[in-house]
N, CA, C and O of each residue as an XYZ file, in Angstrom:
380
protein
N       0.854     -1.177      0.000
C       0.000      0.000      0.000
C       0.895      1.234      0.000
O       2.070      1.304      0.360
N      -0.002      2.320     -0.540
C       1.137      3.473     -1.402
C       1.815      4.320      0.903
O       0.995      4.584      1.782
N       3.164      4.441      1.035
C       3.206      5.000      1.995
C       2.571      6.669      2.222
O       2.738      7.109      3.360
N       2.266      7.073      1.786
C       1.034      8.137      1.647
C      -0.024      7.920      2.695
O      -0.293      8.474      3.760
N      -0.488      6.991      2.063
C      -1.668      6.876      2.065
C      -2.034      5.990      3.824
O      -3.002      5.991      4.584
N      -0.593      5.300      3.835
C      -0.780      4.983      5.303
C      -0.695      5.931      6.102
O      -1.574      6.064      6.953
N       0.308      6.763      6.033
C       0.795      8.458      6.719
C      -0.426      8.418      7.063
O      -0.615      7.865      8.146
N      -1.905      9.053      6.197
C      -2.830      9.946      6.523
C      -3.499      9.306      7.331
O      -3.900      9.827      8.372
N      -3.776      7.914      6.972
C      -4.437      7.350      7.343
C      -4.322      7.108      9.088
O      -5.262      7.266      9.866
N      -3.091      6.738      9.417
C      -2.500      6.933     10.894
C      -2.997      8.179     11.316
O      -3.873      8.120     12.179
N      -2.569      9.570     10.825
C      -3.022     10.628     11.488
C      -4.427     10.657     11.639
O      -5.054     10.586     12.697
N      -5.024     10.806     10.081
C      -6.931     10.821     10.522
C      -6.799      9.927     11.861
O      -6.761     10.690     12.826
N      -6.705      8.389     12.307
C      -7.284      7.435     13.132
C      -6.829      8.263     14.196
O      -7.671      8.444     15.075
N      -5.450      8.952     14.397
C      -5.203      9.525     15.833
C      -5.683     10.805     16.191
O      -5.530     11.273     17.319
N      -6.216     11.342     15.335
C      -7.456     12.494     15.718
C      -8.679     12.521     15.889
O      -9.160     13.571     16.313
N      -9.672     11.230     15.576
C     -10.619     11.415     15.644
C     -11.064     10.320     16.856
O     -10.653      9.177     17.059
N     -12.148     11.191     17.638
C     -12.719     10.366     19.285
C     -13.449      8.985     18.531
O     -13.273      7.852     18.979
N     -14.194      9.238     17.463
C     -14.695      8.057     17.524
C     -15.129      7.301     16.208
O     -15.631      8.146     15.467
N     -15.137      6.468     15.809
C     -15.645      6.054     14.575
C     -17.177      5.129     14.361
O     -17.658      4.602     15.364
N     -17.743      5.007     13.276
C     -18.845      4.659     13.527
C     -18.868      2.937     12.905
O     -18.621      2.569     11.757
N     -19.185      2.241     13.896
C     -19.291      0.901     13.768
C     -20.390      0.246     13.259
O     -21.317      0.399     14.054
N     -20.715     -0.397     12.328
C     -21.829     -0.782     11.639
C     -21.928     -2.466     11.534
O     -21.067     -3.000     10.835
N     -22.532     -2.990     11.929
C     -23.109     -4.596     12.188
C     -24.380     -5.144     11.928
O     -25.257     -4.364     12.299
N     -24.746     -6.008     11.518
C     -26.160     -6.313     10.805
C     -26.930     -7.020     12.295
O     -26.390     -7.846     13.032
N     -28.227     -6.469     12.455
C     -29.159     -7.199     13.316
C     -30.205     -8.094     12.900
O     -30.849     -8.144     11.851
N     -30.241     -8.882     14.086
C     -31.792    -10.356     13.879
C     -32.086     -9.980     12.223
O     -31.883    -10.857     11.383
N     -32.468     -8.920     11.902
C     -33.692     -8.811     10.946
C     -32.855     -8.748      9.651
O     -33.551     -9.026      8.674
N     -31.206     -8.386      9.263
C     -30.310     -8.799      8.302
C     -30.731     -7.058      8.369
O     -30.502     -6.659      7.228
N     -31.018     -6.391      8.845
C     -30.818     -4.492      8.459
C     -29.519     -4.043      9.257
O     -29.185     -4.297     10.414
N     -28.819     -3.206      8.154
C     -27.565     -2.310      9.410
C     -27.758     -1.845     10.600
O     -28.859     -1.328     10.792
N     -26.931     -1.873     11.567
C     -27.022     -1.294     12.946
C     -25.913     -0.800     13.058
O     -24.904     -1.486     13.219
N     -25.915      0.885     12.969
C     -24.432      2.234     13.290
C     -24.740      2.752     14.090
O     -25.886      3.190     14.195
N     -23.582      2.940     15.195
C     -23.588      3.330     15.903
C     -22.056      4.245     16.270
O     -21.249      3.962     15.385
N     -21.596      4.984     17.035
C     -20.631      5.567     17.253
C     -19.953      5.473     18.663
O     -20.376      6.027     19.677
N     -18.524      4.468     18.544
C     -17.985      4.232     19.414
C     -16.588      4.339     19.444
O     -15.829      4.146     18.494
N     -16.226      4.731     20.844
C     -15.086      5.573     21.234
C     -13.691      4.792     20.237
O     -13.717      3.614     19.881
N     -12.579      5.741     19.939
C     -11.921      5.163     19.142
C     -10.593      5.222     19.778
O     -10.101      6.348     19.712
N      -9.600      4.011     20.597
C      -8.937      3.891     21.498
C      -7.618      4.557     20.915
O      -6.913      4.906     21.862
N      -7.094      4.826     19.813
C      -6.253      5.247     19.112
C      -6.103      6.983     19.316
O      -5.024      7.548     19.494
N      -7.032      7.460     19.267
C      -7.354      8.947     19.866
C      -6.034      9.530     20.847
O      -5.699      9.233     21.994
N      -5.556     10.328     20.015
C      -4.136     10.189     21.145
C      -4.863     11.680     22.113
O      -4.238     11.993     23.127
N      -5.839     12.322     21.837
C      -6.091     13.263     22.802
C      -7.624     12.720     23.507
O      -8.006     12.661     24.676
N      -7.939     12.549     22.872
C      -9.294     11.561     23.942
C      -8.793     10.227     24.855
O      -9.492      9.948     25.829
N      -7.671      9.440     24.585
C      -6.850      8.281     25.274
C      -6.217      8.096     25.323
O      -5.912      6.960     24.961
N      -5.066      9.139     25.921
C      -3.389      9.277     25.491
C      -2.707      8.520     25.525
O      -1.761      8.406     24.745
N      -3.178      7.213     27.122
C      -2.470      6.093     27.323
C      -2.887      4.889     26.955
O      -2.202      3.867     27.000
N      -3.767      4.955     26.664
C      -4.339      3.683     25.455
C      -3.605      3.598     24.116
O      -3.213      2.530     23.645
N      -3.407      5.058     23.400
C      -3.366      5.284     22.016
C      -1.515      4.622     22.475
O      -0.850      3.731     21.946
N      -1.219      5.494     23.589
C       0.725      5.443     22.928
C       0.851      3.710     23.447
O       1.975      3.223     23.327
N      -0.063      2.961     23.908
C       0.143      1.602     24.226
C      -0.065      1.035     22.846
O       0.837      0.503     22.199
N      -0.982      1.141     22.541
C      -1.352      0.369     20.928
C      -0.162      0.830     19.825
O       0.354     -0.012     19.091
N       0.235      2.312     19.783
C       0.956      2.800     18.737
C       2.217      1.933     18.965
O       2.762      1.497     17.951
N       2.843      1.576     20.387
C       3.784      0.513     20.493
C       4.151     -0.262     19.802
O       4.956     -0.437     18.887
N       3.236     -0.873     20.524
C       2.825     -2.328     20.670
C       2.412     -3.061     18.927
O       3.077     -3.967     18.424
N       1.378     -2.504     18.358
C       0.512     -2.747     17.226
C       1.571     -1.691     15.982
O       1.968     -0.549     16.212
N       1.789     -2.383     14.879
C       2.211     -1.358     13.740
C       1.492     -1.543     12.785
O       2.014     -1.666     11.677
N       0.441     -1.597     12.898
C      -0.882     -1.519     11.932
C      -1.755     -0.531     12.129
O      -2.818     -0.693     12.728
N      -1.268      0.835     11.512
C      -1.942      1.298     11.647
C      -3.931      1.920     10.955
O      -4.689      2.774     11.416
N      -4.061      1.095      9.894
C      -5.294      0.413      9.806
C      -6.074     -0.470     10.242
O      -7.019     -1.041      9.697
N      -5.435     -0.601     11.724
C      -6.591     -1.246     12.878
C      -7.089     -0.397     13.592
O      -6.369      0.492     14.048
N      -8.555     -0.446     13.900
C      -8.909      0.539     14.610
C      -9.464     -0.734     15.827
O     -10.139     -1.759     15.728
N      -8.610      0.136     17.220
C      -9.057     -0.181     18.521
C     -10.486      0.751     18.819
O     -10.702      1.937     18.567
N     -11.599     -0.573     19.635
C     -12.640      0.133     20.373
C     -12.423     -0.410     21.729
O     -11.535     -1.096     22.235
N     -13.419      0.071     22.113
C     -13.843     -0.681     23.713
C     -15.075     -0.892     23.761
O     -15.628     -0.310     22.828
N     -15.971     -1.601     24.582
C     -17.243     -2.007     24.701
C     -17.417     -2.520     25.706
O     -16.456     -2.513     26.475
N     -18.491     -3.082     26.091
C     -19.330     -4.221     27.308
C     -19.498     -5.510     26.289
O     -19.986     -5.666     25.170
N     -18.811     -6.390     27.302
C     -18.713     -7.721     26.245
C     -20.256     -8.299     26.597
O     -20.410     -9.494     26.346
N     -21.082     -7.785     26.992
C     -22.576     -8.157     26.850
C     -23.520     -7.181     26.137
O     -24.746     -7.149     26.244
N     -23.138     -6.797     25.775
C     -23.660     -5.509     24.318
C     -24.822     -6.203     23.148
O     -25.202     -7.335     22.848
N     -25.088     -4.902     22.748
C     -25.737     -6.028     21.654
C     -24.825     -6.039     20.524
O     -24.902     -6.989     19.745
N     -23.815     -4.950     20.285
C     -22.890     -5.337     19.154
C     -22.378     -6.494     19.173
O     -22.504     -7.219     18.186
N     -21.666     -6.933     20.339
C     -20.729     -8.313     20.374
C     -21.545     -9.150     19.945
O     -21.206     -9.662     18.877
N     -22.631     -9.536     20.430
C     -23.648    -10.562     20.162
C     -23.962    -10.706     18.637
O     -24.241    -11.810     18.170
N     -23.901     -9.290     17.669
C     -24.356     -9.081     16.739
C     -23.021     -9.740     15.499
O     -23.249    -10.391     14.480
N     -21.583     -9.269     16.068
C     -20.662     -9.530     15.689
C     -20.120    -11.197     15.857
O     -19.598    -11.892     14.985
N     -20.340    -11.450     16.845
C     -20.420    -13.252     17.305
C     -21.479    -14.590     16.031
O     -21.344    -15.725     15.574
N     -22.705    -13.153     15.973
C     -23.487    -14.629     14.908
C     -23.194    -13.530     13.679
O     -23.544    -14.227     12.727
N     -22.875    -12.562     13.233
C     -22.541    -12.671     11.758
C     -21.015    -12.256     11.296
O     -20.665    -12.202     10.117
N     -20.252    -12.001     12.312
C     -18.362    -11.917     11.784
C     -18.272    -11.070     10.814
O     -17.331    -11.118     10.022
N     -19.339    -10.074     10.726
C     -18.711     -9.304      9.820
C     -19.330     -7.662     10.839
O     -20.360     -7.458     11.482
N     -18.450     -7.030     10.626
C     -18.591     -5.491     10.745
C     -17.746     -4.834      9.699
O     -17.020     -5.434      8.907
N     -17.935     -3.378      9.788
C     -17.118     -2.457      9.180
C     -17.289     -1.208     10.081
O     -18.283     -1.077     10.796
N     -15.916      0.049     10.003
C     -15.918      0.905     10.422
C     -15.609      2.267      9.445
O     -15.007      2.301      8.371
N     -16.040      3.025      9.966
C     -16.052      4.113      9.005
C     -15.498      5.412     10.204
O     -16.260      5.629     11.146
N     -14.057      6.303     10.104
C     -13.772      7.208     10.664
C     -14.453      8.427     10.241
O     -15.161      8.057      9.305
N     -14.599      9.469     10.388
C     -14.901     10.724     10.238
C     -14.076     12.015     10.834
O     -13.952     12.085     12.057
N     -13.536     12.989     10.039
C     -12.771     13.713     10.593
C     -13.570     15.161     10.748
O     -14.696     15.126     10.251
N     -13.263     16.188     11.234
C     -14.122     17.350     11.372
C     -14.567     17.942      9.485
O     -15.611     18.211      8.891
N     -13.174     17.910      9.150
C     -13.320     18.747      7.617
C     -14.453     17.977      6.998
O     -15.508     18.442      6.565
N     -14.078     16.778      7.027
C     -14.772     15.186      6.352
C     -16.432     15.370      6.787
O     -17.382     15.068      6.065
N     -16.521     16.052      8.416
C     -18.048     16.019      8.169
C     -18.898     16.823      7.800
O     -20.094     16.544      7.718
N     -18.443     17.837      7.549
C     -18.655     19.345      6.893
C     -19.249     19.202      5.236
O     -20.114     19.900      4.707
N     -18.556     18.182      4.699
C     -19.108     17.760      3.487
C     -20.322     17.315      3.103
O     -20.355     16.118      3.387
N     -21.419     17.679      2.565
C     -22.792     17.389      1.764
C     -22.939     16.616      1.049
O     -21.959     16.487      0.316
N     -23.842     15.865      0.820
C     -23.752     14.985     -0.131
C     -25.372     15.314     -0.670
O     -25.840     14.702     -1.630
């Protein structure tokens, strides 16, 4: 992958609090929601510089949760999610 493109990509993930997590429910419809994004080096300073360590991927995005949620549950019977970041400029945009 072009090193560019990882650059930004690292910075967007370490500026933004949270990203929005999307998982399919019972009924096969999306379920988004917006949850804290552990990478956040000013919302979780000591979370983020533990992962930035530790992890050199920086196209993983760390969350946190209640492992009795309904996401986990949601993520357990269908293994698939996706996440989508958002940056301030990024939400300013219209579509």
């Amino acid at each position: 992958m072009d090193e560019d493109i990882i650059n930004l990509t690292k910075e967007l993930i370490s500026q933004v609090y949270a990203v929005f997590l999307a998982t399919i429910d019972e009924h096969g419809s999306p379920y988004i929601r917006a949850v804290f994004n552990l990478r956040s080096v000013e919302k979780f300073p000591k979370p983020a510089k533990v992962i930035e360590e530790y992890d050199k991927n920086p196209l993983l995005v760390y969350i946190s949760t209640n492992t009795a949620s309904v996401k986990v549950e949601q993520i357990k019977k269908m293994m698939k999610l996706h996440s989508i970041t958002v940056n301030q400029m990024m939400s300013r945009v219209s579509c």
